[in-house]
C-alpha positions in Angstrom: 1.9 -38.1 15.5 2.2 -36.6 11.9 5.3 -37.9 9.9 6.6 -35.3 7.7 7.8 -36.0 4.1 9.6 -32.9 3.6 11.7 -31.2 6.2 13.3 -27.7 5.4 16.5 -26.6 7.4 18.3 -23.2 8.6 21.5 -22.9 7.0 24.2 -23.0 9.7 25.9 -19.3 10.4 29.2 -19.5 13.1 29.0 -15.6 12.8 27.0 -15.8 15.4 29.1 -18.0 17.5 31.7 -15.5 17.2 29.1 -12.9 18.0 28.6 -14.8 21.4 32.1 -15.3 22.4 32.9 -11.6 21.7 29.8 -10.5 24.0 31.2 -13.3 27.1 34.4 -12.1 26.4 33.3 -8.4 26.7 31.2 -9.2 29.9 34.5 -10.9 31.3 36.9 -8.3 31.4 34.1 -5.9 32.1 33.7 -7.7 35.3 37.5 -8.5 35.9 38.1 -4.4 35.8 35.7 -3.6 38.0 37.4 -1.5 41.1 35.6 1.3 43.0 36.7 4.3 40.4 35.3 2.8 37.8 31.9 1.2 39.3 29.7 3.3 37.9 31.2 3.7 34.2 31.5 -0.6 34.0 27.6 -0.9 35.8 26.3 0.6 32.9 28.8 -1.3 30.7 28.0 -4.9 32.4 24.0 -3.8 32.0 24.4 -3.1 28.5 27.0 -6.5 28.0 23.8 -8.8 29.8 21.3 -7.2 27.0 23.4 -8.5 24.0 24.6 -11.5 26.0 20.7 -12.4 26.0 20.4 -12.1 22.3 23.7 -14.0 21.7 22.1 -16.7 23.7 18.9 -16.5 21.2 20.9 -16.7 18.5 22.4 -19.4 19.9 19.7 -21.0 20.2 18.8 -20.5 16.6 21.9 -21.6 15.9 22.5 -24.7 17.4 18.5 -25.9 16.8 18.4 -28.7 14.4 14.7 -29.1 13.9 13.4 -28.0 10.6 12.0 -24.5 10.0 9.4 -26.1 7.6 8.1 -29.5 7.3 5.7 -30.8 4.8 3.2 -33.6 4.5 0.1 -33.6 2.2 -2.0 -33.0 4.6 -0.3 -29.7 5.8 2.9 -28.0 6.4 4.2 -27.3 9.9 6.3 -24.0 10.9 8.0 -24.7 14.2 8.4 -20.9 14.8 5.2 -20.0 14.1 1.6 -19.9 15.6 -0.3 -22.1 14.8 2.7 -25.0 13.9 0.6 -26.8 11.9 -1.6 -25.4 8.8 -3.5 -27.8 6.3 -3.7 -26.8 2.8 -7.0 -26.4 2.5 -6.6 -22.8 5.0 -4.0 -21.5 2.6 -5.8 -19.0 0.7 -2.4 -17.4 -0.8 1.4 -18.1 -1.1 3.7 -15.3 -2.1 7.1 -13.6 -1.9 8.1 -10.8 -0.2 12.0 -9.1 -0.6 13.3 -6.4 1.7 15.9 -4.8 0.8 18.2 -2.7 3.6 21.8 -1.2 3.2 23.4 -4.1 4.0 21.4 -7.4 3.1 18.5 -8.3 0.8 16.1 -10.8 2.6 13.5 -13.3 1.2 10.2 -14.5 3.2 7.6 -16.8 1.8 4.3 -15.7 2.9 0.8 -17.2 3.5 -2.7 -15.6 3.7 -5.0 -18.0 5.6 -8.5 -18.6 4.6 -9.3 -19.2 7.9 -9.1 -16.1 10.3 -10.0 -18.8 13.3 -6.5 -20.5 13.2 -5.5 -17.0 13.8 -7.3 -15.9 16.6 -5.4 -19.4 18.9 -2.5 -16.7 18.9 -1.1 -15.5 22.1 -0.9 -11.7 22.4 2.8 -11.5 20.9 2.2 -13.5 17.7 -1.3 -11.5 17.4 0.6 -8.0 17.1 3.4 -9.6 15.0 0.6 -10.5 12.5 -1.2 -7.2 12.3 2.3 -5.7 11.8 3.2 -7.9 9.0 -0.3 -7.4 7.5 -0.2 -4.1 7.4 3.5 -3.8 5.9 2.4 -5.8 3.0 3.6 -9.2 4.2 1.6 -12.8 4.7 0.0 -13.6 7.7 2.5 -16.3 8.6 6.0 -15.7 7.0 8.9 -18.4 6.7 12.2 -16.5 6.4 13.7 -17.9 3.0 17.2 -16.6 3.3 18.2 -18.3 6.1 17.3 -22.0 4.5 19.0 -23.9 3.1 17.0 -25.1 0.1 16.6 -22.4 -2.2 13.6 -20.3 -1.4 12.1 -19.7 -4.9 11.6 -23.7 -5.1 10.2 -23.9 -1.8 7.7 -21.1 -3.0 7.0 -23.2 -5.8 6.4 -26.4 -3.9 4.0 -24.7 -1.5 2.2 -22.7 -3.9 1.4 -25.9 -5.7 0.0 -28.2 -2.9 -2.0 -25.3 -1.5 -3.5 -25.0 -5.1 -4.2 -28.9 -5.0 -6.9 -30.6 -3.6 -6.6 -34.3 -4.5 -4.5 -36.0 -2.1 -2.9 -38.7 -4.1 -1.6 -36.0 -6.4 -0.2 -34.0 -3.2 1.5 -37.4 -1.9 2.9 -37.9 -5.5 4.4 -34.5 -5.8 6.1 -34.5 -2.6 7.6 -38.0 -3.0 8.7 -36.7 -6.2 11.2 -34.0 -3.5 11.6 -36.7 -1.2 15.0 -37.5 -3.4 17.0 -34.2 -3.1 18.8 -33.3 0.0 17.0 -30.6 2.2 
């Protein structure tokens, strides 16, 4: 088992907790006011309730998962939502960042370019698409959402950048051991 130097959290958001009580609460009285008159009306009402009641569970989830989004070893770094997890340095063939910007937030991803197309082709049919999607709108291969960490994502750019850049070992080791003192 790999033991991880580095571990990078979510930061926690109780929006969506709220999110998820509104969507029980709306399922609730959607089914307490159900009488003959208004079965069809509240059908459609408690199908539509059950669709955003499935995404409040994911973000739920999300929310309430404590394992790290990113964790780091010299040897490799490991993205728990990602395919495949765990990536050595040597099949990092890029680092960058990528902005979007919409009407109503401004997200960061770190993204990598792999060297080796193989590590790729393990990918289940999903992740394959999600890939050639993200390729083809400019992002990385794999992509680690920064704005949702808690670590700032510009240092956690920095940090990966350099130990895919560097191939001695005892230099990688050093480096992170260096990180191993601030808070993540």
């Amino acid at each position: 088992m790999e033991i991880f130097a580095l571990n990078f959290y979510r930061k926690k958001n109780s929006n969506l907790l709220y999110i998820l009580l509104f969507g029980f609460l709306t399922a609730l009285l959607a089914y307490i006011g159900i009488t003959q008159e208004t079965k069809n009306i509240l059908g459609i009402i408690i199908i539509a309730g059950m669709f955003f009641d499935g995404f409040c569970l994911f973000f739920l989830y999300m929310t309430l998962d404590n394992r790290p989004l990113v964790a780091i070893n010299e040897n490799g770094l490991k993205a728990i939502y990602h395919q495949p997890s765990f990536i050595k340095w040597e099949d990092i063939k890029e680092v960058f960042e990528q902005t979007t910007s919409g009407q109503y937030s401004n997200d960061t991803f770190i993204c990598l370019n792999l060297k080796n197309k193989r590590l790729l082709e393990k990918q289940n049919l999903y992740y394959k698409f999600g890939t050639w999607i993200n390729t083809k709108t400019g992002f990385g291969e794999i992509n680690i959402w920064g704005s949702i960490l808690k670590f700032s994502s510009q240092e956690l750019l920095f940090i990966l950048s350099y130990l895919a850049t560097e191939k001695d070992v005892k230099k990688r080791r050093k480096f992170i051991n260096s990180y191993k003192m601030k808070v993540f």
